[in-house]
N, C-alpha and C positions, 0 to 999 in steps of 0.2 A: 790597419792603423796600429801604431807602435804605442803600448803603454807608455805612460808617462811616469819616469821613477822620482820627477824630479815635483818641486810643490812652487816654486818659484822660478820665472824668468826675468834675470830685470837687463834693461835696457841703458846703456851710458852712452850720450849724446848730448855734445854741446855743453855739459858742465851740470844738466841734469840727471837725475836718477830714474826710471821709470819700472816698478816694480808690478809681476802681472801674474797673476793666480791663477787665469781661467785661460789655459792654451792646452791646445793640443799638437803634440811632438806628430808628424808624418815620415812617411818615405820619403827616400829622396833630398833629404836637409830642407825640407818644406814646415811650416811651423801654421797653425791658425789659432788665431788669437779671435778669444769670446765667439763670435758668431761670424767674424768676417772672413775674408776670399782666403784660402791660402797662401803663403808669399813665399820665396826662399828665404833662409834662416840666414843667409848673407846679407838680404835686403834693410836690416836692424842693426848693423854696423857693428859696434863693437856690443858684445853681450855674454853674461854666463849665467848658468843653470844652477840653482843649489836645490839640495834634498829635504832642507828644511825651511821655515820661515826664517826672514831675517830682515833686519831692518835696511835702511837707505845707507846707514853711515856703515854697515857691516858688512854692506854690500861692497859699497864703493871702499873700505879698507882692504879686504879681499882680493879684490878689482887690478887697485893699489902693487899688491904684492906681486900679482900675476903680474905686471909688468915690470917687475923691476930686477 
């Protein structure tokens, strides 16, 4: 199992934010979130990693920037 450096994963889909604290980073681009199944880290569509807490709109400004 690969440490996790990161404290936040959030999720952007459909115009939502979905921010997630309790995952664990695997091999392989496999990601598990809280207690459930494995999935690949593709399967969450568009998504980034930060190292520290951050809120929804700092995320998504962030988010923002990387596409532009």
């Amino acid at each position: 199992m690969l440490t996790n450096r990161y404290k936040v994963f959030a999720i952007f889909k459909n115009g939502n934010i979905i921010l997630i604290k309790n995952f664990k980073l695997l091999p392989d681009n496999y990601i598990q979130v809280d207690n459930y199944e494995p999935v690949p880290i593709e399967d969450y569509g568009d998504y980034m990693f930060f190292k520290d807490d951050i809120t929804k709109e700092e995320a998504f400004n962030l988010f923002l920037e990387k596409l532009c």
